[in-house]
N, C-alpha and C positions, 0 to 999 in steps of 0.2 A: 057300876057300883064301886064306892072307894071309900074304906074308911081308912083313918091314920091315927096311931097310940105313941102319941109323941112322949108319954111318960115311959114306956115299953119299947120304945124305938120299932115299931114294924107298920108293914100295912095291909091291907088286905084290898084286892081290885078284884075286877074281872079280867078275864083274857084280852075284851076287846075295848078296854081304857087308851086309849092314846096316851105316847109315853109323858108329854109335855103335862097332859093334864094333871097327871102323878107329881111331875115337879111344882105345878102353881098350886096342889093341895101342902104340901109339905111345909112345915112350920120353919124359919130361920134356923141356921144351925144343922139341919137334917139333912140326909141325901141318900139319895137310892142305888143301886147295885149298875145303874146306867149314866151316860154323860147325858148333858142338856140336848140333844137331839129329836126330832121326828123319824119315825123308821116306821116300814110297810110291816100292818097290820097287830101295831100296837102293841101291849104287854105281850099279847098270846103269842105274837109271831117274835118278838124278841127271845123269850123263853125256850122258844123252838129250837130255833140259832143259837142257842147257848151265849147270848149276851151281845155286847159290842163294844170293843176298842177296850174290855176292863185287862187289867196287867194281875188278876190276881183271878183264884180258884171261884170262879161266877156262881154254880152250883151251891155253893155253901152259903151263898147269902139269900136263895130259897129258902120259905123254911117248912112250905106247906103248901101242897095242889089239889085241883079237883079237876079231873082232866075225862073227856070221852074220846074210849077209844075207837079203832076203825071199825068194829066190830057194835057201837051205840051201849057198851059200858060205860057206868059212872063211876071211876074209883077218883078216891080220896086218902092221898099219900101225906103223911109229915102233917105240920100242925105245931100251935105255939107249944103244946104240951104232946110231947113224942112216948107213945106206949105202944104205937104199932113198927115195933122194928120192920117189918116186910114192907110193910105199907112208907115209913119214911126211905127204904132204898131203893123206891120205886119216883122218890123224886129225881135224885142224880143223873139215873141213866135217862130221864126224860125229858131232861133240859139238856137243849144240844141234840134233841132226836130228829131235826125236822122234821116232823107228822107225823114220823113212822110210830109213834106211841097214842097218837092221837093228837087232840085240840085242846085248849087250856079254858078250862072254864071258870076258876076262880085261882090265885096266888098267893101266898102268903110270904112277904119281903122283908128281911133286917135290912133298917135306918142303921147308918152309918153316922156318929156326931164330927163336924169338923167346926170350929171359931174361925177361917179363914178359906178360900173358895179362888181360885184364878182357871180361866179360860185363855186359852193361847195358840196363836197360829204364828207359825213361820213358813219359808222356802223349802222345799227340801226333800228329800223321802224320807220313809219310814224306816227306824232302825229301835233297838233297844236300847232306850238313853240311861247311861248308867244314875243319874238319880232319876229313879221310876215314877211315874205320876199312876195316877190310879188308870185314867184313860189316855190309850193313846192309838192315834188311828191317820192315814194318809187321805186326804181326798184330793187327785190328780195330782197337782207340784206342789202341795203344802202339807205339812205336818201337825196335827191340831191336839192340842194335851190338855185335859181340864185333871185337876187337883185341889185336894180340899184337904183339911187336916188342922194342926198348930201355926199359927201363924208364922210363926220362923221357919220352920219346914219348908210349908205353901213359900215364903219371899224367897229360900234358899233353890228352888226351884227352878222357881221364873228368873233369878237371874242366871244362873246355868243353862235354861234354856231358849229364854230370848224371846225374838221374835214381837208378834203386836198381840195386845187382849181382844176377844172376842165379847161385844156385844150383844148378850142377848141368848136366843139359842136357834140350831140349825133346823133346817127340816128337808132331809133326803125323797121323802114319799116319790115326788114325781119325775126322780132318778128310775125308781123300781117299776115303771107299770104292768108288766107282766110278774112283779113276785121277783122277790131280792134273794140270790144265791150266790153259794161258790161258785169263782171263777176270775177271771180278769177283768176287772169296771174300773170304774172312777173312784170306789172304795176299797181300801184293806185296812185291816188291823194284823197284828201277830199272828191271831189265827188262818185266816183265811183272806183273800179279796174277795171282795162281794160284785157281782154284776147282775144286771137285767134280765129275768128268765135262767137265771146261773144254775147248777145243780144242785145234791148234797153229795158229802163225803162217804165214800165206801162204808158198808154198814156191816162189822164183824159178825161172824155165822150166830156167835151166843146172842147177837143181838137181835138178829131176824127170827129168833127161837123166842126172846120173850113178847118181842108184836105180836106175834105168831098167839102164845099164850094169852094175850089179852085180848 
């Protein structure tokens, strides 16, 4: 399921939407909290992960879940319209839990407006380029940045950062066949490298207390 409020800028999927499909539903001009990529196990499992390759606070472009947890609870956290304080900070620590909160059963996403859009790969590893594009991520010797925004911005970009445009969009899936985690692969971004059958990151005691709770 997917709908899109192109006047409202959001959208609403399911967990197990492919991310690609999100992007051919999206109206010109619009763009999602993710770069043009494929990645294992669609919106749910991106939400998991806490995003991919974005240079900005990922969480806050959620704006509403419906998620079961390990336990076969249904909650429903955040929402276009937020009156449950408990229930909306139950989205944050849930994006980026890998599973330990559960599975994602429906999502609710802020569109982002940009007039201009570049995709771009070069040589090189991954660093923080001091003019920041929204994504940015290494796969093996290249460095891949996609950017959307004002057009002057998006040209001020690409010429500082070089390199060749990318055609089209990528699809990692059959990098991951046992399930894409922390560790050393063929991906990293800022946060993390990503590998094949990889981990998750140490999970703080207040946070194995609220799994625990749900």
């Amino acid at each position: 399921m997917l709908r899109v409020s192109a006047a409202d800028q959001y959208l609403v999927a399911t967990g197990d939407t492919p991310l690609m499909e999100i992007w051919a539903a999206l109206p010109q001009g619009l763009f999602p909290p993710f770069p043009p990529v494929e990645l294992p196990g669609g919106l749910g499992g991106l939400l998991q992960r806490g995003g991919f390759g974005q240079t900005f606070f990922f969480a806050a472009e959620v704006l509403g879940l419906c998620f079961r947890t390990p336990k076969g609870r249904v909650v429903r956290a955040g929402g276009l319209t937020v009156k449950n304080v408990q229930g909306y900070d139950l989205v944050r620590p849930f994006v980026g839990s890998f599973g330990a909160l559960g599975e994602v059963l429906e999502a609710t996403l802020r569109l982002r407006p940009g007039r201009a859009r570049v995709f771009l790969r070069r040589p090189g590893e991954l660093y923080d380029h001091p003019y920041r594009p929204r994504f940015l991520w290494q796969e093996k010797a290249h460095t891949y940045a996609f950017h959307f925004g004002h057009p002057l911005e998006v040209r001020r970009f690409q010429e500082a950062f070089g390199g060749q445009e990318v055609a089209g969009s990528l699809d990692y899936r059959e990098w991951f066949p046992r399930g894409m985690g922390v560790g050393p692969g063929p991906l990293a971004d800022l946060r993390f490298g990503w590998a094949d059958g990889g981990g998750c990151p140490e999970m703080p005691e207040v946070f194995k207390r609220l799994a625990e709770a749900l």
